[in-house]
N, C-alpha and C positions, 0 to 999 in steps of 0.2 A: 489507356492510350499508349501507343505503342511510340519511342523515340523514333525521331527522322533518322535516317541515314546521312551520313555524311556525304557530300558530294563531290564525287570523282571525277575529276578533269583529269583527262588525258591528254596526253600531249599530241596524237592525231585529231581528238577534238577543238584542241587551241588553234592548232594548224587549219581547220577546215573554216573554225570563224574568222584565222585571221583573212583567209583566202575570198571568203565572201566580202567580205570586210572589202578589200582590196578591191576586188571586179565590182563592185558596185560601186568604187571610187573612180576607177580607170572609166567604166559607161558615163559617168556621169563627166570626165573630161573630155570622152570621145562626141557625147551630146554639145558640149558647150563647146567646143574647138567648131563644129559643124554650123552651130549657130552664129560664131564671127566670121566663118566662111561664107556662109551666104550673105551676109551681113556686108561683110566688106566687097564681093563682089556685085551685090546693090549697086554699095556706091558706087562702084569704080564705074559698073555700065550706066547709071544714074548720071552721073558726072561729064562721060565720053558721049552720050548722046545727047544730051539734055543743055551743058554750056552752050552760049553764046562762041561764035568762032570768033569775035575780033578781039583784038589783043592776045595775050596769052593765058587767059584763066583758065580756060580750057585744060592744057598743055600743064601749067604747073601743078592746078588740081590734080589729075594724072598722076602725075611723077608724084604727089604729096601719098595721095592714095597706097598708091603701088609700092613706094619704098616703105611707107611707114605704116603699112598693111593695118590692124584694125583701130589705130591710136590715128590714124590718118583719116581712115572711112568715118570715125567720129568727130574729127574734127571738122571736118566736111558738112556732115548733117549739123551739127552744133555752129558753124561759123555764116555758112555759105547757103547750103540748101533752101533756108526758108527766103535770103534775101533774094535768090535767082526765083522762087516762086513769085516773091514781089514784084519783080520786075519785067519779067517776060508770060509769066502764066502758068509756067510746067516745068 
């Protein structure tokens, strides 16, 4: 049986795993950036169509939404969403 060879890394081969390495990191932020995008504009158009006009819930959900972009859209669906299903239907 014949000895292995030692294995030769080169430093264009380090470069091209770190490279994959890399873009397979960046798609996978570019996927998940896309999924709180549509996420948060859900809610925002969930929110704007859906509240009650009287009062201001409407109005500050909104601005909650929209300033505090997807920590807002979840706060939304976590605080509000299911009580407005309660109360009105939709």
């Amino acid at each position: 049986m014949a000895p292995l060879a030692p294995c030769r890394l080169t430093l264009a081969h380090a470069w091209e795993t770190a490279y994959k390495f890399v873009m397979s990191f960046l798609l996978l932020l570019v996927a998940l950036a896309l999924c709180a995008f549509g996420f948060w504009l859900w809610m925002l158009i969930d929110c704007a169509t859906n509240e009650p006009t009287e009062g201001n819930n409407r109005v500050v959900w909104v601005i909650i939404i929209a300033c505090a972009h997807v920590i807002g859209a979840l706060l939304y669906l976590l605080v509000r969403r299911d009580k407005r299903i309660a109360e009105i239907g939709h």
